[in-house]
C-alpha positions as a Markdown table, in Angstrom:
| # | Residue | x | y | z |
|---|---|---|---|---|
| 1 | Unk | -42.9 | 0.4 | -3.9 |
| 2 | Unk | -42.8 | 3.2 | -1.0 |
| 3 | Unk | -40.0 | 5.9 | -0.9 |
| 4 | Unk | -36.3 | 5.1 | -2.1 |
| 5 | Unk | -34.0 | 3.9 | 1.6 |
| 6 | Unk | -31.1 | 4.6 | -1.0 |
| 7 | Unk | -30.1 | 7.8 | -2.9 |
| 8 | Unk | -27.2 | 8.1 | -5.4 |
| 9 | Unk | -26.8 | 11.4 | -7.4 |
| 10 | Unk | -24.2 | 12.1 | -9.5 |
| 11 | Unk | -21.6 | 9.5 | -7.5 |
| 12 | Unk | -17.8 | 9.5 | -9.7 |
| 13 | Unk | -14.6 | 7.9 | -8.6 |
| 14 | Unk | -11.4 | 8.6 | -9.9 |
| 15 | Unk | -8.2 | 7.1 | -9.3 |
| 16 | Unk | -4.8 | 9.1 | -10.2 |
| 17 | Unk | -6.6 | 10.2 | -13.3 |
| 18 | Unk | -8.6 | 7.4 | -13.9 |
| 19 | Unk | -12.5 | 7.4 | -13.7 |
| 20 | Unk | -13.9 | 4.5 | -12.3 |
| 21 | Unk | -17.5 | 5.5 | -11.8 |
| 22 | Unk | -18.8 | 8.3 | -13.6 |
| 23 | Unk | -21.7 | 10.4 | -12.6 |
| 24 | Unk | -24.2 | 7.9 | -11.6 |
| 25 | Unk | -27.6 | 8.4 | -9.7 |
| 26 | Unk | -30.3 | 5.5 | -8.9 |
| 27 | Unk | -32.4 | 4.6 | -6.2 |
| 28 | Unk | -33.2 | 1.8 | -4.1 |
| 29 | Unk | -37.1 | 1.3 | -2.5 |
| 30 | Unk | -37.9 | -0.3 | 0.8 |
| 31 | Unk | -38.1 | -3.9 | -0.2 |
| 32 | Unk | -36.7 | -4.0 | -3.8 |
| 33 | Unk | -33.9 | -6.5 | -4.9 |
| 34 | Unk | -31.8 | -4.1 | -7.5 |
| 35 | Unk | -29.1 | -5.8 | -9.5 |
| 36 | Unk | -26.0 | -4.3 | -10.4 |
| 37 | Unk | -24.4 | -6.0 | -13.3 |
| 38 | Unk | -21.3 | -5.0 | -15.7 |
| 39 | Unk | -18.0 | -6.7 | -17.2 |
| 40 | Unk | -15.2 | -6.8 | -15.0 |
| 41 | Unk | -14.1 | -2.8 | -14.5 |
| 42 | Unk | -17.3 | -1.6 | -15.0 |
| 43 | Unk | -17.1 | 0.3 | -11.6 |
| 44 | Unk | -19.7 | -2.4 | -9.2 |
| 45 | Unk | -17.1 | -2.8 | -6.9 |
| 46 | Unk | -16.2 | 0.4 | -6.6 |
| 47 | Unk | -20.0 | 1.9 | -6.5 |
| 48 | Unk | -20.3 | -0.8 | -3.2 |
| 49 | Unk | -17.2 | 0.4 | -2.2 |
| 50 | Unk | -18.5 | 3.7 | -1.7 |
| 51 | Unk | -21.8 | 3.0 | -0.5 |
| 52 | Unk | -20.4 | 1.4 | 2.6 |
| 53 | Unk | -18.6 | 4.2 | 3.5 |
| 54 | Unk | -14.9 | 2.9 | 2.9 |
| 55 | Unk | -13.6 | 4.6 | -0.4 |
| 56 | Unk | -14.7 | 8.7 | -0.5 |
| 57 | Unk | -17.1 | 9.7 | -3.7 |
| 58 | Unk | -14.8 | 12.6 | -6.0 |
| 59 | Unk | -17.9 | 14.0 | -6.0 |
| 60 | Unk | -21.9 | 13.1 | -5.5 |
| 61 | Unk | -24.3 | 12.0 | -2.8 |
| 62 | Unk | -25.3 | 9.0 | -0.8 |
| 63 | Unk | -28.4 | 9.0 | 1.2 |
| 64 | Unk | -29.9 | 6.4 | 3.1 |
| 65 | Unk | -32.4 | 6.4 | 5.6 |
| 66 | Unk | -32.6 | 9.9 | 4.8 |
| 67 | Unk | -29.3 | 10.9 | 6.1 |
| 68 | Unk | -26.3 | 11.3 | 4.4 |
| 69 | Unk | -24.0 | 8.4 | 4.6 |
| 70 | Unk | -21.0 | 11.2 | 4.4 |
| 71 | Unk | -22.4 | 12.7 | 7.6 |
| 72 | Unk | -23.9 | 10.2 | 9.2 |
| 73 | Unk | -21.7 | 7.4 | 8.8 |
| 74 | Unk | -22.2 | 5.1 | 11.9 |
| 75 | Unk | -25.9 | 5.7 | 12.2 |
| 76 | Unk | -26.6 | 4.9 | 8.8 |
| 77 | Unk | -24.2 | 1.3 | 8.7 |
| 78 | Unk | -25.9 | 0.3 | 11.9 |
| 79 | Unk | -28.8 | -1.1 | 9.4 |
| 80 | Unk | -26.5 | -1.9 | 6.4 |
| 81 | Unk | -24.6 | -5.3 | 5.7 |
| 82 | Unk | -22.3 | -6.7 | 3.1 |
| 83 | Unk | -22.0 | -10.6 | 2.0 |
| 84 | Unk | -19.7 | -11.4 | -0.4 |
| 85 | Unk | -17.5 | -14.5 | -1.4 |
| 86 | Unk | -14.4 | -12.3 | -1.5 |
| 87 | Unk | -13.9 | -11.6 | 2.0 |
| 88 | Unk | -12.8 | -13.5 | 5.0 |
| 89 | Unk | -12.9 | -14.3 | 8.6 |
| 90 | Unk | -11.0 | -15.0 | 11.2 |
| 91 | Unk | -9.2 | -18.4 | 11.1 |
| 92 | Unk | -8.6 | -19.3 | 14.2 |
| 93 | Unk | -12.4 | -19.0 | 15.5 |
| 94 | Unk | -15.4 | -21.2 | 15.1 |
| 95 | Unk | -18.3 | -20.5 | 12.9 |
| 96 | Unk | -20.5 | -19.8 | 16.1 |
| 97 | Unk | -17.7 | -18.0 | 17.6 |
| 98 | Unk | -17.2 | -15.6 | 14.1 |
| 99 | Unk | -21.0 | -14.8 | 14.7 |
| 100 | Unk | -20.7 | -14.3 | 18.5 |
| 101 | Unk | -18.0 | -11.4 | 17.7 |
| 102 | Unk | -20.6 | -10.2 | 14.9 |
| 103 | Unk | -23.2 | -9.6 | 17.6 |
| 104 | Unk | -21.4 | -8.2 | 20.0 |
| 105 | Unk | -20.2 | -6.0 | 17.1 |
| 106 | Unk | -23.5 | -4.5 | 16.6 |
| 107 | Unk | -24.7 | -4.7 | 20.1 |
| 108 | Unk | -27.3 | -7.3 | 19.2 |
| 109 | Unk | -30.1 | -8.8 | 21.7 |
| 110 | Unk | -30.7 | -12.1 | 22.4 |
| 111 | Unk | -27.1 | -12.8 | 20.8 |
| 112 | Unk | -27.4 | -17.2 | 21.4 |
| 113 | Unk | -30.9 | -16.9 | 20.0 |
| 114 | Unk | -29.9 | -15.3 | 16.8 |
| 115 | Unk | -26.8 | -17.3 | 16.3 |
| 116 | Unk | -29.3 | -20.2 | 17.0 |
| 117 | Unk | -31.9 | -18.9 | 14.3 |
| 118 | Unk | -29.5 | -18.1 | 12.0 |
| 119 | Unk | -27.4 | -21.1 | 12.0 |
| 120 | Unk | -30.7 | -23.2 | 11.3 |
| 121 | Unk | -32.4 | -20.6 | 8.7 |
| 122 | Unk | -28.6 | -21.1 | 6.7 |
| 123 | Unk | -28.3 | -25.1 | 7.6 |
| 124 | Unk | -25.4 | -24.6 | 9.1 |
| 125 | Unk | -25.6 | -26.9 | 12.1 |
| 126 | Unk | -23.3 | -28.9 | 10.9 |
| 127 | Unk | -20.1 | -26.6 | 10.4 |
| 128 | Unk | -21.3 | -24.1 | 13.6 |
| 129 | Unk | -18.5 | -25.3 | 15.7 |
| 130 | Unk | -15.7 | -25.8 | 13.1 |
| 131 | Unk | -13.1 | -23.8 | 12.7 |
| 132 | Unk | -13.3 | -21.1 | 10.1 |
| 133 | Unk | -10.0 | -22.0 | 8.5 |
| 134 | Unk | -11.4 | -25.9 | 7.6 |
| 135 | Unk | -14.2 | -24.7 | 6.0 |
| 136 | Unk | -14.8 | -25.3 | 2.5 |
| 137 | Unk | -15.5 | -22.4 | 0.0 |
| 138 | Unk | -18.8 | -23.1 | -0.1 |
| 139 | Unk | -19.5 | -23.2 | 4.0 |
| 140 | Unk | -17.7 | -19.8 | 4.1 |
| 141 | Unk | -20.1 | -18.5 | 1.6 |
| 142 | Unk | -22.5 | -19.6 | 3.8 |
| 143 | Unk | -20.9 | -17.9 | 7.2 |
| 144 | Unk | -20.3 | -14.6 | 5.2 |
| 145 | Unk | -24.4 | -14.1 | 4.8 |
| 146 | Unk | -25.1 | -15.5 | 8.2 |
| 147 | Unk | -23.2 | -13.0 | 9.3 |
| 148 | Unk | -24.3 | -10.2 | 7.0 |
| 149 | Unk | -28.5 | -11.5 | 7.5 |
| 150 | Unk | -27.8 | -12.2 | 11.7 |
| 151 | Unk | -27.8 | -8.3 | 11.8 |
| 152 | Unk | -31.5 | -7.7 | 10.7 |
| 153 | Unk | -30.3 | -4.6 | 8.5 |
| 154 | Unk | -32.8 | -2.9 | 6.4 |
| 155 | Unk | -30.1 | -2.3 | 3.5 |
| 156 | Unk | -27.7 | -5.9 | 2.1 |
| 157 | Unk | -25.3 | -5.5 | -0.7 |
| 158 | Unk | -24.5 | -9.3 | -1.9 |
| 159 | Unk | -21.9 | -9.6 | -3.7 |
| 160 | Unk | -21.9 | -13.1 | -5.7 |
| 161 | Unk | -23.6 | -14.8 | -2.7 |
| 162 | Unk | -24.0 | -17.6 | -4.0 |
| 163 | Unk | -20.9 | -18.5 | -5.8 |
| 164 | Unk | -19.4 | -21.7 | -4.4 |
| 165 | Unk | -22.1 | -23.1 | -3.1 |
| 166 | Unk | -23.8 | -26.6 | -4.5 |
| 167 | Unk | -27.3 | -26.0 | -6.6 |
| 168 | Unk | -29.9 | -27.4 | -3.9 |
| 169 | Unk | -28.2 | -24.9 | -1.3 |
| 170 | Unk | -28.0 | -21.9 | -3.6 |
| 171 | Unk | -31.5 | -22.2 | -4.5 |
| 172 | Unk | -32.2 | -22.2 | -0.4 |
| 173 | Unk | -30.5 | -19.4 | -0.1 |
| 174 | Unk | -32.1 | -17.3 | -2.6 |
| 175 | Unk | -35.5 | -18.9 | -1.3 |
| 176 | Unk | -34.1 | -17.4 | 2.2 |
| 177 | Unk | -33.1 | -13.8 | 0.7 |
| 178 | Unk | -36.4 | -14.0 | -1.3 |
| 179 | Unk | -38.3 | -14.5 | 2.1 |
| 180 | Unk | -36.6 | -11.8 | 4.3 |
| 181 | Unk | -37.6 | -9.4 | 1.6 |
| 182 | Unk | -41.1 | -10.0 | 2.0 |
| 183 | Unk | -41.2 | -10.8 | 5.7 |
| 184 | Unk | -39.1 | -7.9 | 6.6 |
| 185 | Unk | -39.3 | -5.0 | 3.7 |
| 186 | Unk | -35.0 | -5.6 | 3.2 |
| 187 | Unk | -33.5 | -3.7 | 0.0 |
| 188 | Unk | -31.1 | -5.9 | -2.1 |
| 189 | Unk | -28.3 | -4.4 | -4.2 |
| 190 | Unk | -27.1 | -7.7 | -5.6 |
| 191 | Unk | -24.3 | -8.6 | -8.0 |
| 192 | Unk | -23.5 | -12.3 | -9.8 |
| 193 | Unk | -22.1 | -13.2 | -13.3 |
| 194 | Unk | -25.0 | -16.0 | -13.1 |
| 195 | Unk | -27.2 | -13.8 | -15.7 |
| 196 | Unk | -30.0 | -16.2 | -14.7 |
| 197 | Unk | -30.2 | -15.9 | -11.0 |
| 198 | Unk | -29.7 | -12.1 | -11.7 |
| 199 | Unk | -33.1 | -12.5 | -13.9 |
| 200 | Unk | -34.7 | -15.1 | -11.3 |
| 201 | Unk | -33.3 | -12.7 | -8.4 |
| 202 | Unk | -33.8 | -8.4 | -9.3 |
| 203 | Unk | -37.0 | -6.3 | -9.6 |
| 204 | Unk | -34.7 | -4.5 | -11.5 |
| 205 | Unk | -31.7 | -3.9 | -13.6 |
| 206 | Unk | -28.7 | -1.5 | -13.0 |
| 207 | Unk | -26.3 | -2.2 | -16.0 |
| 208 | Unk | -22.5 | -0.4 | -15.6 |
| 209 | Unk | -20.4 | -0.2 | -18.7 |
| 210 | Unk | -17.0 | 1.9 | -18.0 |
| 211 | Unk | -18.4 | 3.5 | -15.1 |
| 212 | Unk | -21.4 | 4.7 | -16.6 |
| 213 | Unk | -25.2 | 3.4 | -16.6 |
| 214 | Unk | -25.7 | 2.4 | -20.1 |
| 215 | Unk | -29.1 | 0.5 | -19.4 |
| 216 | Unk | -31.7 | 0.6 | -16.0 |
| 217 | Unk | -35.1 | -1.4 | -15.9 |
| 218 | Unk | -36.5 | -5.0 | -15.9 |
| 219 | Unk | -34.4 | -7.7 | -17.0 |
| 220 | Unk | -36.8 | -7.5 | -19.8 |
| 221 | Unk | -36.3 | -4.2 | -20.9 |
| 222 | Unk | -32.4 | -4.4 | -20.4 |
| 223 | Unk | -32.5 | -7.0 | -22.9 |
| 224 | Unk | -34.5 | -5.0 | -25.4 |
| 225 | Unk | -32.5 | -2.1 | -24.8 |
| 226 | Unk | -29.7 | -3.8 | -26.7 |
| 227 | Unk | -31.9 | -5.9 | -29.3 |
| 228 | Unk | -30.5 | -9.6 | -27.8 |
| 229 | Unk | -32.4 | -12.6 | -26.4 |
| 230 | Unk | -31.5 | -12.5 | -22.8 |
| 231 | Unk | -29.3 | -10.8 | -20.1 |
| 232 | Unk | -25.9 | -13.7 | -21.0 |
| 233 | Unk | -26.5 | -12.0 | -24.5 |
| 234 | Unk | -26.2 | -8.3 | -23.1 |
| 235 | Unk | -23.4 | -9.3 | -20.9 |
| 236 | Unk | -21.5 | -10.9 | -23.3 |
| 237 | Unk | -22.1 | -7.8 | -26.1 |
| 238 | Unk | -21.1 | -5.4 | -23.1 |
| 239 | Unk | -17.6 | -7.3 | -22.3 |
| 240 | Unk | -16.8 | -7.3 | -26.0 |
| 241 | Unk | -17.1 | -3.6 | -26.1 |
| 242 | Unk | -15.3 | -2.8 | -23.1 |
């Protein structure tokens, strides 16, 4: 791997006296898929949070690009995105039309041949001129990374990406996010409670427990870390303890 695109040192969150992510540093390298796993209040959304700029660090540092996000906010974003299955769109516009805003947005080129590449590269042809508030769980899954992928960034937190979406079509899309890695040298920071697309899916491991990394490495050496069979095992030891 060449030189880390993101930085994290000693990143905490607190909330009225409450720490929600506590003194964590890691890296990201050009091209590496990195996935963040943890119970539910271990601190991931909150660590994404913060690495796109819309909650303030209590204390630490984000880099990215080699410029600190804190600093320089809107340069750095320009080449950062964010899919997850938790967000929305607005209603009352097409698919196509959602994407059109997108690219205007970020003052994309070409914007009809994009929206056409993306919409084939996703299957999307045909949902691209339905209206957003029709579309089935599963198609806005599919909108929120078109529009998160359209914007060639060179950083893409996922946040369960593939949640609500039908076997044969979640296996495309991590075939897709598999091939813009390679084809395009994009860093992943990825997030699902499906421990086996999280092995199938990370170079790596980034394991939260109360805010803190309790375990960094291979899926393999997660799992030996805590002396189970697999990451469901790890997961399921870590929730217990919570």
């Amino acid at each position: 791997m060449s030189s880390a695109v993101v930085e994290v040192r000693n990143l905490s969150k607190r909330f009225n006296g409450f720490t929600a992510v506590d003194h964590i540093s890691f890296d990201i390298a050009e091209g590496e898929i990195v996935g963040l796993l943890g119970p539910n209040g271990a601190g991931k959304t909150t660590t994404i949070h913060m690495l796109l700029g819309l909650i303030t660090p209590t204390t630490g540092t984000i880099r990215m690009f080699g410029m600190d996000l804190a600093r320089h906010r809107e340069a750095v974003l320009r080449y950062v995105n964010f899919s997850s299955t938790y967000i929305s769109m607005p209603y009352s516009l097409t698919v196509e039309e959602n994407l059109r805003v997108i690219a205007k947005l970020y003052g994309l080129r070409h914007v009809q041949q994009k929206i056409d590449d993306v919409v084939k590269k996703l299957e999307m042809e045909d949902i691209r001129h339905k209206l957003t508030r029709k579309l089935s769980s599963g198609q806005m899954s599919r909108l929120t990374l078109a529009k998160a992928v359209m914007t060639e960034p060179k950083v893409l937190f996922l946040d369960e990406p593939t949640a609500s979406l039908d076997p044969d079509i979640a296996n495309k899309i991590k075939a897709i996010l598999k091939d813009i890695r390679r084809s395009e040298r994009l860093s992943i920071l990825y997030t699902s409670h499906n421990m086996k697309e999280m092995e199938e899916m990370s170079d790596r491991i980034i394991f939260l427990q109360r805010g803190r990394i309790v375990a960094e490495g291979t899926a393999q050496e997660v799992v030996e870390r805590f002396g189970q069979r697999d990451l469901e095992e790890v997961f399921l030891k870590l929730a217990r303890e919570k």
